[in-house]
C-alpha positions as a Markdown table, in Angstrom:
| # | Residue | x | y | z |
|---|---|---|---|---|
| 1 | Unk | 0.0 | 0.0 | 0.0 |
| 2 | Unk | 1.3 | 3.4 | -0.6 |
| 3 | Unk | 1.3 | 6.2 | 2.2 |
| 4 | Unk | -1.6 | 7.8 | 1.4 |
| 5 | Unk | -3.9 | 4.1 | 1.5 |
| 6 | Unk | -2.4 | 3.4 | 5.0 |
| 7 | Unk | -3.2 | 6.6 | 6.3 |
| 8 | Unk | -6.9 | 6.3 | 5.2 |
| 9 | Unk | -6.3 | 2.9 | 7.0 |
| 10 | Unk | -5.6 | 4.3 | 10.2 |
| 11 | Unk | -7.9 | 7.0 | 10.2 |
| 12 | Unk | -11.2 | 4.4 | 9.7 |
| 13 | Unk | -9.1 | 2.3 | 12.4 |
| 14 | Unk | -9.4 | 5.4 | 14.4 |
| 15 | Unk | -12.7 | 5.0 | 14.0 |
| 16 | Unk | -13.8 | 2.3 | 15.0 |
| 17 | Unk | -11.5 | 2.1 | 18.1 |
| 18 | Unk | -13.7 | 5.0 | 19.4 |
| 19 | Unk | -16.9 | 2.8 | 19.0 |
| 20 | Unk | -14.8 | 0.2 | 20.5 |
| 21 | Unk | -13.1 | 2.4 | 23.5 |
| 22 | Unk | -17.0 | 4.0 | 24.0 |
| 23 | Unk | -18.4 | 0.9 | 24.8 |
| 24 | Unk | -15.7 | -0.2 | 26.9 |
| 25 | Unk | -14.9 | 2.3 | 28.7 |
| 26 | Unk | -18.0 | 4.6 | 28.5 |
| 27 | Unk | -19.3 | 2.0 | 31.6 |
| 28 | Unk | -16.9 | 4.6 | 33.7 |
| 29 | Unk | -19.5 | 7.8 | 33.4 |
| 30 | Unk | -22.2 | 5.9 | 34.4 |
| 31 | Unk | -20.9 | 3.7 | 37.0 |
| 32 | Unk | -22.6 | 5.4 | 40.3 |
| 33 | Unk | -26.5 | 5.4 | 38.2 |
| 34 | Unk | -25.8 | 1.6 | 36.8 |
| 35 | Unk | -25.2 | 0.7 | 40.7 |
| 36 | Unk | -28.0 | 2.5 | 42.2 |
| 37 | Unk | -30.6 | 1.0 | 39.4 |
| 38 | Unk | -28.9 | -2.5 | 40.6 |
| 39 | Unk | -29.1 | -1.9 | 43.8 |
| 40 | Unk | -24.9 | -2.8 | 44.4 |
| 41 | Unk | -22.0 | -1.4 | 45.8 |
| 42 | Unk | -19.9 | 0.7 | 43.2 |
| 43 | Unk | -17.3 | -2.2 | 43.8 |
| 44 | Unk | -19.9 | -5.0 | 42.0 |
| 45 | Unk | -21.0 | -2.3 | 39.3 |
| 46 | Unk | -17.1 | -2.1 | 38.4 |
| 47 | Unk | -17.3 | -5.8 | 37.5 |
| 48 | Unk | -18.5 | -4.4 | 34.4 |
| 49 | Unk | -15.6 | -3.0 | 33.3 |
| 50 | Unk | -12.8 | -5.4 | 34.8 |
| 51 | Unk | -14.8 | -8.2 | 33.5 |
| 52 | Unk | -14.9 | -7.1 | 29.8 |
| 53 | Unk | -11.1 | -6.3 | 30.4 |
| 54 | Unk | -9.9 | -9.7 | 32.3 |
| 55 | Unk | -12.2 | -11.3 | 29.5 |
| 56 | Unk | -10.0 | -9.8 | 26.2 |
| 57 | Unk | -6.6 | -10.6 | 28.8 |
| 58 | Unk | -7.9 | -14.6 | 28.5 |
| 59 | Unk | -8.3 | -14.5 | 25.3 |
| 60 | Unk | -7.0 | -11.7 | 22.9 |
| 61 | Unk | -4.2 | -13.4 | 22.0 |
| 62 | Unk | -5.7 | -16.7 | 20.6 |
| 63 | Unk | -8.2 | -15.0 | 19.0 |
| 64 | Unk | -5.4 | -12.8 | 17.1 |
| 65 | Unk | -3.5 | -16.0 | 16.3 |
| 66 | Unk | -6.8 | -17.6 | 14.9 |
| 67 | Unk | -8.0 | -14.7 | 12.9 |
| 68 | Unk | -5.0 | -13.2 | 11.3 |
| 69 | Unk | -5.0 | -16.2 | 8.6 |
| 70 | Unk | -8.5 | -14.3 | 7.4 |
| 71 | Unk | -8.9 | -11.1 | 5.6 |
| 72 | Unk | -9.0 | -7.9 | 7.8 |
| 73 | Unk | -11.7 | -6.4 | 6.6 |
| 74 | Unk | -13.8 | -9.2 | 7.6 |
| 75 | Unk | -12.6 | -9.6 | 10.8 |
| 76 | Unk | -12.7 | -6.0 | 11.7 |
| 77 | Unk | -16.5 | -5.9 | 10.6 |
| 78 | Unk | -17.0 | -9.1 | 12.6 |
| 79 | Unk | -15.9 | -7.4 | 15.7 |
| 80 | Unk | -18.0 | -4.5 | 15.6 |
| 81 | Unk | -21.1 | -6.2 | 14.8 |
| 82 | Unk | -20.7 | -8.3 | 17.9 |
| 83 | Unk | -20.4 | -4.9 | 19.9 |
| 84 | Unk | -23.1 | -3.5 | 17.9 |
| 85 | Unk | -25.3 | -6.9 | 19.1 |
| 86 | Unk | -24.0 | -5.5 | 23.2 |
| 87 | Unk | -25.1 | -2.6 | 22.5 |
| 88 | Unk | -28.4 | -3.0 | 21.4 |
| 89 | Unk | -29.7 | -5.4 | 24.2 |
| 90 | Unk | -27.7 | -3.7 | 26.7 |
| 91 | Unk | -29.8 | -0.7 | 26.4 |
| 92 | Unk | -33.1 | -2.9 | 27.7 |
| 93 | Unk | -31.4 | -3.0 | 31.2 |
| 94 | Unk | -31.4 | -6.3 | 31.5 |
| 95 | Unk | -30.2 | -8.6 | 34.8 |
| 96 | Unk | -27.0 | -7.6 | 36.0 |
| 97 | Unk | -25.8 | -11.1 | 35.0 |
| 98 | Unk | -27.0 | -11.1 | 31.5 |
| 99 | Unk | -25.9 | -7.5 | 31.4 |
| 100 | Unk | -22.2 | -8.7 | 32.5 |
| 101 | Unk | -22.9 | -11.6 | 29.4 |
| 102 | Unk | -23.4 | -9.0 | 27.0 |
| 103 | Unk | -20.7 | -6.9 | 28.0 |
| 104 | Unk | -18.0 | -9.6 | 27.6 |
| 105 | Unk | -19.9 | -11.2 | 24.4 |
| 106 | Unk | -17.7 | -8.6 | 21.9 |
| 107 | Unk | -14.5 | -9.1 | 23.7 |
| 108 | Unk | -14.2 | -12.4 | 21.5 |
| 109 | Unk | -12.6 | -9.8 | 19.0 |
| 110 | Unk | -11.8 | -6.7 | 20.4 |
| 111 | Unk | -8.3 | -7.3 | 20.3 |
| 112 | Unk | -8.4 | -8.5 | 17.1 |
| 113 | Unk | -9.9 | -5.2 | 15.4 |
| 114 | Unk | -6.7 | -3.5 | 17.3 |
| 115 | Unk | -4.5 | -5.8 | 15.6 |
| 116 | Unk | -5.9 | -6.3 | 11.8 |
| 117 | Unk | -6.0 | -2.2 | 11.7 |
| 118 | Unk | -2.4 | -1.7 | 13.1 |
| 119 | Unk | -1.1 | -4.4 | 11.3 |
| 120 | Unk | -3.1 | -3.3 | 7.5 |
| 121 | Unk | -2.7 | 0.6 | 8.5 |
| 122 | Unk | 1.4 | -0.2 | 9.1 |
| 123 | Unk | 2.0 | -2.5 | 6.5 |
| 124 | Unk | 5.3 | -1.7 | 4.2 |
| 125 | Unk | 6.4 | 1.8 | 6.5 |
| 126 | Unk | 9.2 | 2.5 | 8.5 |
| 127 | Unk | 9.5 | 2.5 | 11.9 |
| 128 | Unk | 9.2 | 6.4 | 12.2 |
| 129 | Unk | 5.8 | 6.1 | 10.4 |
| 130 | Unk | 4.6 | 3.1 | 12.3 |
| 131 | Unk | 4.5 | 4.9 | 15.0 |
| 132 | Unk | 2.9 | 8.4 | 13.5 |
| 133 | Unk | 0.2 | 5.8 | 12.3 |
| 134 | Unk | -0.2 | 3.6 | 15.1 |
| 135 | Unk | -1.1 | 6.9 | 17.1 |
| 136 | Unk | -4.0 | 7.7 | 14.5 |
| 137 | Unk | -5.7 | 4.5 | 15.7 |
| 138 | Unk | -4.6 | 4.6 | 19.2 |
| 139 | Unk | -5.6 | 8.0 | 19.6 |
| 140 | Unk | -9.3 | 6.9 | 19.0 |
| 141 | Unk | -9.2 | 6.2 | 22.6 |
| 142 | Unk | -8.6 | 9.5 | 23.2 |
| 143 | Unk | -10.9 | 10.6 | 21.1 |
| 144 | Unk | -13.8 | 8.2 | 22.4 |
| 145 | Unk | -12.5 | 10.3 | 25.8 |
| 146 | Unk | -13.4 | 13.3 | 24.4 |
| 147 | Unk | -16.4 | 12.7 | 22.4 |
| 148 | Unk | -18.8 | 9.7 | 23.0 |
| 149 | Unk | -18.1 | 9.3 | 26.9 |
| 150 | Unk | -18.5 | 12.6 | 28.3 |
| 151 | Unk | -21.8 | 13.2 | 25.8 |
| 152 | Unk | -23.3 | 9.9 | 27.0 |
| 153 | Unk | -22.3 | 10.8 | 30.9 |
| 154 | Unk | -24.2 | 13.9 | 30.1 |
| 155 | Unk | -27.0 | 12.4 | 28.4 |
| 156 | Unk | -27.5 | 9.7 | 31.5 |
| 157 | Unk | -27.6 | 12.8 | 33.9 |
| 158 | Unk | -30.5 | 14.4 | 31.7 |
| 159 | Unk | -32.3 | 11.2 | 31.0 |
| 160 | Unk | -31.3 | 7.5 | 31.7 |
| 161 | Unk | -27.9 | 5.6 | 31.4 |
| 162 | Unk | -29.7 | 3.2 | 29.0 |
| 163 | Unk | -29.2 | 5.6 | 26.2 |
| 164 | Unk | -25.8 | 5.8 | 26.6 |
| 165 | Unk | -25.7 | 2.3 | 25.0 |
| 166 | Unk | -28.7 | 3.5 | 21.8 |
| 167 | Unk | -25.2 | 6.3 | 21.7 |
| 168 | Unk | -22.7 | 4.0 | 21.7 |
| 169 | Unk | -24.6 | 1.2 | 19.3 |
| 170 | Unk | -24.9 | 4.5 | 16.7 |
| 171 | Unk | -21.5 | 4.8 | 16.4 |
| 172 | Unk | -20.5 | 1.5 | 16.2 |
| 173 | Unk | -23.4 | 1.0 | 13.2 |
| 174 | Unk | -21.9 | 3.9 | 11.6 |
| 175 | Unk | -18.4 | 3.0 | 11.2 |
| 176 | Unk | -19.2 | -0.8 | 10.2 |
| 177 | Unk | -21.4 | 1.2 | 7.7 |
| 178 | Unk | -17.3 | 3.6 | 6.6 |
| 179 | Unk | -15.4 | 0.0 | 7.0 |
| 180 | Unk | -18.1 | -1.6 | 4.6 |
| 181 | Unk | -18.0 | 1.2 | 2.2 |
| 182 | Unk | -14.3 | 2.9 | 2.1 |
| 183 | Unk | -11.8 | -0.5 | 3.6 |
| 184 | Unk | -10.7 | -2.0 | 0.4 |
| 185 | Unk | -10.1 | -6.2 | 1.2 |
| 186 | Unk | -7.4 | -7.0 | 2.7 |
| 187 | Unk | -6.5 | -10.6 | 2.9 |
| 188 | Unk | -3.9 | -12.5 | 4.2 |
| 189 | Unk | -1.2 | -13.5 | 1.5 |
| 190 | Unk | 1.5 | -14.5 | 4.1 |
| 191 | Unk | 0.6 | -16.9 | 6.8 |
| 192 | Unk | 3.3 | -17.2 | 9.5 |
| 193 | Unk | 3.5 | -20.2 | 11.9 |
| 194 | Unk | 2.3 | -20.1 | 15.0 |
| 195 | Unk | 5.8 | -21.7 | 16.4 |
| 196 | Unk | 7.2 | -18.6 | 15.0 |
| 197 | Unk | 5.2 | -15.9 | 16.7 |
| 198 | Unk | 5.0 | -17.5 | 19.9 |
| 199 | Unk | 8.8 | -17.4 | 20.0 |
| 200 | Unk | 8.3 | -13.9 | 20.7 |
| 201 | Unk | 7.4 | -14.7 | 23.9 |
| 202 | Unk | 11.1 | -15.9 | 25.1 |
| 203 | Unk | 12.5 | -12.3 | 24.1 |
| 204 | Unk | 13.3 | -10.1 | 27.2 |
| 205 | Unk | 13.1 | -7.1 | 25.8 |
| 206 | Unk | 9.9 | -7.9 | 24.9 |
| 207 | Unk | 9.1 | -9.4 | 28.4 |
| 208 | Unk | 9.7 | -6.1 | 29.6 |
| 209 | Unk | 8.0 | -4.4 | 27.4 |
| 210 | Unk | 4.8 | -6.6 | 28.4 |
| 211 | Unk | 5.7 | -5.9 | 32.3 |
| 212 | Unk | 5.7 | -2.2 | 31.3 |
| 213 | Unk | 2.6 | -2.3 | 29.8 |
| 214 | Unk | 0.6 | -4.0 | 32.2 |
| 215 | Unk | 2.4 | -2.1 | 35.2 |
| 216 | Unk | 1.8 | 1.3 | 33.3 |
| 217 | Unk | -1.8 | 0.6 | 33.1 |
| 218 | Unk | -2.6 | -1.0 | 35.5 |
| 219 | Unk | -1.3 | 2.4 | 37.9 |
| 220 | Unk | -3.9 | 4.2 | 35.9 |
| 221 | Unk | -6.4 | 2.6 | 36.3 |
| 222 | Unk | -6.7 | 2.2 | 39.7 |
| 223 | Unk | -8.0 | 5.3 | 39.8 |
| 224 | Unk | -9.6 | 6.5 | 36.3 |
| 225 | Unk | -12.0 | 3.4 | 36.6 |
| 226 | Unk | -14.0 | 4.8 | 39.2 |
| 227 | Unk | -13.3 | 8.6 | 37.9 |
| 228 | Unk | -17.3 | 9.3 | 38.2 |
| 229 | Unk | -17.5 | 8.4 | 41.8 |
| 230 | Unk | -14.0 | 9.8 | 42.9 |
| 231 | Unk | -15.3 | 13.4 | 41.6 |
| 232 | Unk | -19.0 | 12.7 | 42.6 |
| 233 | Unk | -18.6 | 11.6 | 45.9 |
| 234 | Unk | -14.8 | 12.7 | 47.2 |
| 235 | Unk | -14.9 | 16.6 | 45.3 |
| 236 | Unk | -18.7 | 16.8 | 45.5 |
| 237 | Unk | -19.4 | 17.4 | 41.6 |
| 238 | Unk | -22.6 | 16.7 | 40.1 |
| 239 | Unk | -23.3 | 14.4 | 36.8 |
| 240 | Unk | -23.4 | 17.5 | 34.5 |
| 241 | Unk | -20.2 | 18.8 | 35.8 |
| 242 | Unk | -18.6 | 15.1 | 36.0 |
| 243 | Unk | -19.1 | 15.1 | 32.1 |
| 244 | Unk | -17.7 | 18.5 | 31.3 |
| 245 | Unk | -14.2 | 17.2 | 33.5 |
| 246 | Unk | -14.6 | 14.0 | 31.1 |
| 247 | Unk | -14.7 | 15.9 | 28.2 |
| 248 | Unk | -11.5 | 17.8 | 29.6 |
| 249 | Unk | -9.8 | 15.0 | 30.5 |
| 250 | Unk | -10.2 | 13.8 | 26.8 |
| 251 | Unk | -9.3 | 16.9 | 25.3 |
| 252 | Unk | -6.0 | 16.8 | 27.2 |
| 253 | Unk | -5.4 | 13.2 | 26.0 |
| 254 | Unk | -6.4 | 13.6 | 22.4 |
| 255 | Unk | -3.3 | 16.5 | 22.7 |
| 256 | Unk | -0.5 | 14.7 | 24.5 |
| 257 | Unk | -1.4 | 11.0 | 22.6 |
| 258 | Unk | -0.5 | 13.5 | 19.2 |
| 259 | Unk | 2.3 | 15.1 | 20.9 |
| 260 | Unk | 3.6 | 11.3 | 22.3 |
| 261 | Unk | 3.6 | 9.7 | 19.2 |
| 262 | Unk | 5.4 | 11.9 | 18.1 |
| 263 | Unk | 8.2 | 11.3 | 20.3 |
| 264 | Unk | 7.9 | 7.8 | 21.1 |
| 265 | Unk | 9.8 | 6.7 | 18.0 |
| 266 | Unk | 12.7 | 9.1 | 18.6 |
| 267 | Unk | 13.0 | 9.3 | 22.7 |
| 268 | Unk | 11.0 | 6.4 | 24.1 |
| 269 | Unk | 12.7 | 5.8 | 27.4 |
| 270 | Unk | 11.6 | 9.5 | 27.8 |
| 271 | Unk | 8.5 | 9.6 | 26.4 |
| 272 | Unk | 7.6 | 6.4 | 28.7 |
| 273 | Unk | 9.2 | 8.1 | 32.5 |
| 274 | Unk | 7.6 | 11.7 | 31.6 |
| 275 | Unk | 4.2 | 10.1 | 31.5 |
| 276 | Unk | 4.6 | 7.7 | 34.1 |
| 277 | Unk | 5.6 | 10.9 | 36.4 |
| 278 | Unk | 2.1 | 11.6 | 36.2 |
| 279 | Unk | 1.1 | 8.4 | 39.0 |
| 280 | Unk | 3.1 | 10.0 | 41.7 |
| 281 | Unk | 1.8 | 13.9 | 41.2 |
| 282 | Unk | -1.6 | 13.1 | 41.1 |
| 283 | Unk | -2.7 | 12.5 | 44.3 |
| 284 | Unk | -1.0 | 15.1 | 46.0 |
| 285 | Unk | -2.5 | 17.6 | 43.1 |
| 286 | Unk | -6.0 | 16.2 | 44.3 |
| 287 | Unk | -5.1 | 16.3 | 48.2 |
| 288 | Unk | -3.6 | 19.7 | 48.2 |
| 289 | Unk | -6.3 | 21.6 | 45.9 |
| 290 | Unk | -8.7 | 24.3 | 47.5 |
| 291 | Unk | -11.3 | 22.2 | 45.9 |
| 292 | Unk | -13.1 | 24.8 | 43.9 |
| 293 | Unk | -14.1 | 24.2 | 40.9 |
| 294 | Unk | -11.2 | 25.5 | 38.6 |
| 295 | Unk | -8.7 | 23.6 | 40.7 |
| 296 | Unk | -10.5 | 20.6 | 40.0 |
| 297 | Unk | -10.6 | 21.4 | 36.2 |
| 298 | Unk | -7.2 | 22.1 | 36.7 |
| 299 | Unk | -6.0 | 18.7 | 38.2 |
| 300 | Unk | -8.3 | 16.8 | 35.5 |
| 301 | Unk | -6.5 | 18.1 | 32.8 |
| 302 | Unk | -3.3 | 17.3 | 34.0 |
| 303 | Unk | -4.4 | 14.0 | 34.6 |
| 304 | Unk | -5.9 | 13.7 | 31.5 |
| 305 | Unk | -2.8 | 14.9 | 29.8 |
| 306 | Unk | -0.5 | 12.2 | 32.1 |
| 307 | Unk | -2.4 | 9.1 | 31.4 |
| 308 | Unk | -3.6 | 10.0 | 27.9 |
| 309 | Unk | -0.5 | 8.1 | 26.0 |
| 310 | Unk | -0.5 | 4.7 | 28.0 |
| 311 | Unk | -2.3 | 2.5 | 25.4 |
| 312 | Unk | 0.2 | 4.0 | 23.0 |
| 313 | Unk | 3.3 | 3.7 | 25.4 |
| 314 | Unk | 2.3 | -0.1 | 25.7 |
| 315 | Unk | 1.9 | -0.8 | 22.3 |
| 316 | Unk | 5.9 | 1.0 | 21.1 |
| 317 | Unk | 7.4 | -1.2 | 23.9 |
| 318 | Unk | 6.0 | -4.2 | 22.6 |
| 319 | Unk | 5.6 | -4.0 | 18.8 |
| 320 | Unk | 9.5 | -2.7 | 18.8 |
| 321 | Unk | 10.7 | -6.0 | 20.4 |
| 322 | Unk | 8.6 | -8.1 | 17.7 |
| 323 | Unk | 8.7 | -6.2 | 14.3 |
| 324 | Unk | 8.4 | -10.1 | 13.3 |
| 325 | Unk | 5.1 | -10.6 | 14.7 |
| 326 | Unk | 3.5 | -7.4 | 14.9 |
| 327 | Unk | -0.1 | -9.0 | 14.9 |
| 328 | Unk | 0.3 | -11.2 | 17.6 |
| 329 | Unk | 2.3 | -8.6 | 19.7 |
| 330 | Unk | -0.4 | -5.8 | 19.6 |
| 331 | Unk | -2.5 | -8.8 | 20.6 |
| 332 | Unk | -0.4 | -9.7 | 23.5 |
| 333 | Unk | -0.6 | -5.8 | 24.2 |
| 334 | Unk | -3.9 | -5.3 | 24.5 |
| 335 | Unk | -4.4 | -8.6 | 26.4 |
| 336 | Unk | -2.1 | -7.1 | 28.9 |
| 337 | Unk | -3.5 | -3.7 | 28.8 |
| 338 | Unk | -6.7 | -4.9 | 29.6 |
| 339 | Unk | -5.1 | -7.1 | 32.4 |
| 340 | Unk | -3.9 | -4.2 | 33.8 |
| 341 | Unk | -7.6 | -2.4 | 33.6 |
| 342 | Unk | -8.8 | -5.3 | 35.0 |
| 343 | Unk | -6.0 | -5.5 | 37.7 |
| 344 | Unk | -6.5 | -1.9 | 38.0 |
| 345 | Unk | -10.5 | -1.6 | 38.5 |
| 346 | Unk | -10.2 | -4.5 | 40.8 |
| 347 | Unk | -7.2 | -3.1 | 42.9 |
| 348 | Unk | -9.0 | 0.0 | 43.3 |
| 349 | Unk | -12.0 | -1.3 | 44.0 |
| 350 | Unk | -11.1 | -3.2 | 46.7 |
| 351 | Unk | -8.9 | -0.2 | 48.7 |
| 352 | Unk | -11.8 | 2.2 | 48.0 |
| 353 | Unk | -14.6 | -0.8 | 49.5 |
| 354 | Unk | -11.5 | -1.2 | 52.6 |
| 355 | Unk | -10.2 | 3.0 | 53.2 |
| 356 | Unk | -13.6 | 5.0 | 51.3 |
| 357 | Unk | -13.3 | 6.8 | 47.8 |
| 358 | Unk | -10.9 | 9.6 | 48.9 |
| 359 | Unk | -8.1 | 7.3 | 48.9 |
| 360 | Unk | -8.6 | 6.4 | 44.9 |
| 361 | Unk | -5.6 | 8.5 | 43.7 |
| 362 | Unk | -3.0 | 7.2 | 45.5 |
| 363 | Unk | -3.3 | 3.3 | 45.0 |
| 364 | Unk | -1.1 | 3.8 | 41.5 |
| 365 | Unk | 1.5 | 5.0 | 42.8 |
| 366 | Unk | 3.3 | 1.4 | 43.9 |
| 367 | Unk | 2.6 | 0.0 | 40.0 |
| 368 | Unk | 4.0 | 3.1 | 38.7 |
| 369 | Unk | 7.0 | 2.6 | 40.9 |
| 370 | Unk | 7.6 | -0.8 | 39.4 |
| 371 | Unk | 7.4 | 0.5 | 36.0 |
| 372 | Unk | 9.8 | 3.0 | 36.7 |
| 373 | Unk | 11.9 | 0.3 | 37.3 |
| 374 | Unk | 10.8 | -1.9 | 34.3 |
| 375 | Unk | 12.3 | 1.1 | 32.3 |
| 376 | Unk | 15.3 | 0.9 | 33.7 |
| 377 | Unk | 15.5 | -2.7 | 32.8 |
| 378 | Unk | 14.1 | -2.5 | 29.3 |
| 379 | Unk | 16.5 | 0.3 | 29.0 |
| 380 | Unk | 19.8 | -2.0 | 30.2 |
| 381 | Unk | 18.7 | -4.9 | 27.5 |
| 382 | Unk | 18.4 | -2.3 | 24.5 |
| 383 | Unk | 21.6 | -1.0 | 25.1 |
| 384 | Unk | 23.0 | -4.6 | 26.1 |
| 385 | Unk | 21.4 | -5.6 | 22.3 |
| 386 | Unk | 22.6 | -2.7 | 20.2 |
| 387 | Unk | 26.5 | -2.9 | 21.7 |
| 388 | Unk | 26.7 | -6.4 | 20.7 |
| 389 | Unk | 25.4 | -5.6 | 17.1 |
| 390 | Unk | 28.1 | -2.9 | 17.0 |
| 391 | Unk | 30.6 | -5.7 | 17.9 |
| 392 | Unk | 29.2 | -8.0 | 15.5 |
| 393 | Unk | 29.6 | -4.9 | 12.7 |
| 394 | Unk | 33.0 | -4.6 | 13.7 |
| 395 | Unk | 34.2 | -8.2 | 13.4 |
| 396 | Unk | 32.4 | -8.1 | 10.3 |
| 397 | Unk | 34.6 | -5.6 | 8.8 |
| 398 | Unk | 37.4 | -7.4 | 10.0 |
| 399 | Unk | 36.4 | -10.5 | 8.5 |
| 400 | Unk | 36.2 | -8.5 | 5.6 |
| 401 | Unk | 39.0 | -7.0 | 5.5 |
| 402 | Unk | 41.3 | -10.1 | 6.1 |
């Protein structure tokens, strides 16, 4: 494909990763209203979310494996019409268990979407551009931050959280209607082994990639799963005023997801400790604020702007230790990644059911001290890896020269 094709790629990626992302993670903004209609403690209601997330953790990765022998297109449209099926009985409220059914039904191939439009959006670029392109799909989530959650939290305040899933199932419909119409085929002409992918898996810098990934997200979301009730309950805001701070929040991600995939490629041991600085200031921005309203605003964009390139952090760490196996690494990153949401959601779930809400913002801060150090170690086998080439260069000119 030529430059132009892959960007259209990635931009209809981008697309349907914030149908994707608003279903997932739109649950967030409506948390407190789902658990008062169920009559559970927020700490059941965020089953919702860690559930979809330890659900694609399972079995992203075998899926990926399974469905990258087929053509992309296909698979991509698969996935959102499963999410599209969520969608559309989820808005009839059912019983929290066959609501918790329907929310893991389209994890089947949520990782798989992620992969097939990284892996066709990427296809024949360098490594500068992967990276440019990989954070025009990626940023979707920070799009979906900026757009579909906050509009459905403010909806749900007017109205009823059920329409936040009619929301959610529109845009989903609409972009299978763009992937339909605009995504040329794209079928699979070179089928790799399995043997050969999974070999990935015995790499240590990709090890610590994964490690970084997981840590990195699960520190986040500790405390942006249960963002609503934090600012609801802890800083005293009401529903409207919750979905302006989301919409914020995405704003502030949309900008430094641009501004980080930009740099990734060029300065990623950087890139990856800047953002990660962000778990350690937060809370004391949140404890030490006068607690009006523009300090609030103030702190929420600061977090939005800290944790808004983690999806994209995860996926450089691990797609540059496998530029073999691309597919199957993105898989393997957002398995993880939704590990750590799920390790996350549950982690905080359980301090804030144990200490009260007020303590949400500091339960990151020991996984973001452990990817600190994960850095440092992914840092020592890079340099350990590109000394040895150097030497293998230089008895290589020897060689030659004799």
């Amino acid at each position: 494909m030529n430059v132009i094709t892959n960007k259209r790629v990635a931009y209809i990626g981008c697309l349907g990763v914030i149908g994707i992302i608003s279903t997932e993670f739109g649950i967030i903004g409506i948390l407190p209203q789902v658990a008062e209609y169920y009559d559970i403690n927020i700490g059941t209601a965020g089953y919702l979310l860690s559930g979809f997330a330890l659900a694609i953790a399972l079995t992203g990765p075998f899926m990926v494996l399974f469905a990258s022998r087929y053509d992309k297109k296909k698979v991509m449209i698969y996935a959102l019409g499963l999410f599209l099926i969520s969608n559309f009985l989820s808005c009839f409220s059912p019983p929290f268990w066959l609501l918790m059914i329907l929310r893991i039904l389209p994890t089947i191939l949520h990782p798989a979407f992620f992969s097939m439009a990284i892996a066709a959006a990427t296809k024949d670029t360098d490594q500068k551009t992967q990276m440019q392109l990989t954070s025009i799909i990626i940023g979707g989530i920070a799009l979906a931050q900026v757009t579909i959650i906050p509009f459905t939290t403010f909806i749900a305040g007017i109205y009823t959280w059920q329409l936040s899933y009619v929301i959610q199932g529109t845009v989903i419909l609409f972009t299978l209607l763009v992937i339909y119409r605009y995504l040329p085929s794209m079928p699979n002409k070179e089928v790799k082994s399995f043997k050969n992918q999974l070999s990935i898996l015995f790499r240590p810098t990709f090890i610590a990639g994964t490690a970084l990934n997981l840590l990195l997200i699960t520190a986040w979301f500790c405390s942006y799963s249960y963002f609503a009730d934090y600012l609801s309950k802890a800083k005293g805001l009401g529903t409207q005023e919750i979905s302006y701070m989301l919409l914020l929040f995405g704003v502030m991600g949309v900008i430094s997801n641009f501004v980080a995939g930009r740099l990734l490629g060029k300065h990623m041991v950087w890139t990856a400790s800047f953002f990660i600085i962000g778990t350690f200031l937060l809370p004391f921005a949140f404890e030490y604020i006068n607690g009006s309203i523009g300090s609030i605003a103030f702190v929420v964009g600061f977090w939005g702007i800290m944790y808004g390139p983690c999806f994209l952090i995860g996926v450089g760490y691990m797609i540059s230790a496998a530029p073999d196996a691309k597919e199957f690494a993105n898989s393997l990153q957002t398995s993880f990644g939704n590990l750590g949401v799920s390790l996350g959601t549950a982690t905080g779930g359980w301090f804030i059911n144990h200490y009260g809400i007020q303590i949400t913002p500091w339960v990151g801060i020991g996984f973001g001290f452990l990817a600190v150090i994960v850095i440092i170690w992914r840092a020592f086998l890079d340099r350990a890896i590109k000394k040895n080439n150097q030497n293998q260069m230089i008895d290589l000119d020897i060689t030659t020269y004799h």
